[in-house]
Structures are given as structure tokens and as C-alpha cells.
N, C-alpha and C positions, 0 to 999 in steps of 0.2 A: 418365782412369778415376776413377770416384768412390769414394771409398776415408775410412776413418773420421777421419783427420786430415787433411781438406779438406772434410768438411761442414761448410755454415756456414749460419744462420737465413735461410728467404727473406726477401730484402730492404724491409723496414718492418714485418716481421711480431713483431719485437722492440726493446724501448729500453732502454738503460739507465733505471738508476733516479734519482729523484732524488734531488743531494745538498746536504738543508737544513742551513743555517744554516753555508755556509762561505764567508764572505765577504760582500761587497755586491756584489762583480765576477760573482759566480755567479747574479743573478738571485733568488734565493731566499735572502739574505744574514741579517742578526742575528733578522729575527723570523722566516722561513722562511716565508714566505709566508703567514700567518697575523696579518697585519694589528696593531695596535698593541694592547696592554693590552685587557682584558674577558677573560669568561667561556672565548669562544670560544679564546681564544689559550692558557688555560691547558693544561697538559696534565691529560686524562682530563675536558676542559670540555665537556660537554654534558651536557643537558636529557634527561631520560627521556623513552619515548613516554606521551603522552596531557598532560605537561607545561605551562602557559599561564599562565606566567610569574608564576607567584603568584594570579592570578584563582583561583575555584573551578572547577576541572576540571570536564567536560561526565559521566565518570563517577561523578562525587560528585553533581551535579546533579540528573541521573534520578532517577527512583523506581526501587529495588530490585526492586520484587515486582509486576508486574502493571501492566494498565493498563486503564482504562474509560471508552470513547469513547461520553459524552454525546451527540453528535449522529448513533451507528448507531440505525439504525430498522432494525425488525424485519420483513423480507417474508416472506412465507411462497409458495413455490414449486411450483404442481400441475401435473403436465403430466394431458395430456389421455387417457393412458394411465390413468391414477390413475380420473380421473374415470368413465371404460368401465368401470372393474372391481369398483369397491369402493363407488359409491354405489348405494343402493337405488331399485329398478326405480319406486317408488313418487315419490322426488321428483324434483321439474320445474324446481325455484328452486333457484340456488347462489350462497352469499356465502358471507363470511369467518368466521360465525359457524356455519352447518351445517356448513363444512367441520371446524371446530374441534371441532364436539361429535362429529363421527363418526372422527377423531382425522386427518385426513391432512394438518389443518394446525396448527403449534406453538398451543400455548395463547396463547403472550406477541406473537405476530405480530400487527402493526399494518395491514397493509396486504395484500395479496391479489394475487397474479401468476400467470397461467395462460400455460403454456409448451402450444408445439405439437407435444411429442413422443410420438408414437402415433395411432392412427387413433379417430374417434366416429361411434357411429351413432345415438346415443340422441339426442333434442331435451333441451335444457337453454337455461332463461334465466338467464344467469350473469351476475351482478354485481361484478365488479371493479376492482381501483384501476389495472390495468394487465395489457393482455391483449396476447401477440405477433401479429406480423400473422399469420401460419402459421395458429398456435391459431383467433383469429377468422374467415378463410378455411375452415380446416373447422367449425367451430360453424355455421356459417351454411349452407352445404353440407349439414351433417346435418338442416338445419329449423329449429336454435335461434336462439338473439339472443345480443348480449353489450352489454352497458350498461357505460362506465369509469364509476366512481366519484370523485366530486370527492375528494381531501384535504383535510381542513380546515384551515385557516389555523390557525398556533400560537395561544392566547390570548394578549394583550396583557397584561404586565406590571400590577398595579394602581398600583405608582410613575408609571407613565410615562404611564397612564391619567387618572389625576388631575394629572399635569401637565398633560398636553396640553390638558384641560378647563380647568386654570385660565388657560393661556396666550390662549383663545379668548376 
């Protein structure tokens, strides 16, 4: 009958503990397993987090406040819902520039993206740097066109300009 002075831990489910630094017979004898001399062996020996070794830490590194990623470009995103509703029955041409003065595209936007979400009945020849296939399946559907837009190639540094020329 199981009664409170014969319960005993199920079997591996408990170990003793271990006991450092008694002996060399014991497995874990004068340094306690804790290897010879250094940091590590001292007691209360360890490195803080974020710690590297003396080097300058990755959070003293960063920049504090903010960050600004030179090589984001700026799209500007219209679905074709946009276009149905809010330009005037009068214009037939759309780029990146009418879109901008009738305000449905950011001022600072580089580059022109027509998304296919919503339906068009109106013809429009739209000129874009990138138009979804969706989008362009109904542009075309409704009667219109859609022409991508090349990007231009960055300008050419004027150092590496006049290098190049003198190397030729």
C-alpha cells in the first residue's frame, strides 16, 4: 500500500547535486570543474550582456537617433480605384506629374506604380514606371494603353567621369 514514508522520486526523475571541489577522486576536485585560472574560473567571473571583450560594443556603435536610407526611392502607389474616382472626366493622359498636382500622388515620389485594385471604365493612356499585370489587363479592357516608363540611369560621378576619359 502506498503510504507517505515509502514514496520515493520516480526513477531518473531526480539527482543529487553536485559536489565541487572535494577531492580529485570526485571528478570535480580542486578547480570544480571550472578549468584552470582566467576570468571564467573566478567566482562572480562573467562578461555582461552585450560585452566584446574590450572592442567597442555594437550598442555604442549605432547611431542613437534615427536612420536614413540613402538608396530608398520614393514610389508613389495608385490603384486603379483612385483613378475611377478622383480624376477629371476631362483628362485622357496620366503620369506622374498630373497625378501629383491633382494630389493622389506624394510630391517627393520618384517613380509611378499603378496597382489593380478596383474596377475602370474610363479610357486613360497612362504612363508609368511600373504598372501590375491586373491593372494593365483592365486598362486595356476599358479601351486604354499603358506605356512603362524607362528609369534613368543614376548620373555618372564627374571623378570617375574624368577618369575614365583620361584612361581611354
Amino acid at each position: 500500500m502506498l503510504k507517505l514514508n515509502t514514496l520515493k522520486p520516480q526513477r531518473g526523475s531526480s539527482s543529487q547535486r553536485k559536489r565541487l571541489g572535494r577531492g580529485s577522486g570526485s571528478g570535480l576536485g580542486p578547480t570544480a570543474g571550472k578549468g584552470d585560472k582566467g576570468q571564467l574560473q573566478r567566482s562572480g567571473g562573467s562578461v555582461r550582456p552585450g560585452f566584446e571583450g574590450g572592442q567597442t560594443p555594437l550598442y555604442r556603435r549605432l547611431a542613437k537617433r534615427g536612420f536614413k536610407n540613402y538608396h530608398a526611392r520614393n514610389h508613389a502607389a495608385v490603384n486603379l480605384s483612385d483613378l475611377e474616382s478622383k480624376i477629371p472626366s476631362e483628362l485622357k493622359e496620366l503620369n506622374l506629374t498630373v497625378l501629383q498636382e491633382l494630389g493622389l500622388a506624394r510630391k517627393n515620389a520618384e517613380r509611378l506604380v499603378i496597382l489593380g485594385n478596383g474596377a475602370i471604365t474610363r479610357t486613360f493612356k497612362i504612363k508609368a514606371h511600373r504598372v501590375s499585370e491586373s491593372a494593365s489587363k483592365k486598362v486595356t479592357a476599358a479601351g486604354g494603353s499603358v506605356e512603362i516608363v524607362k528609369v534613368a540611369a543614376p548620373a555618372a560621378r564627374p571623378a570617375k567621369v574624368a577618369k575614365a576619359a583620361a584612361a581611354k
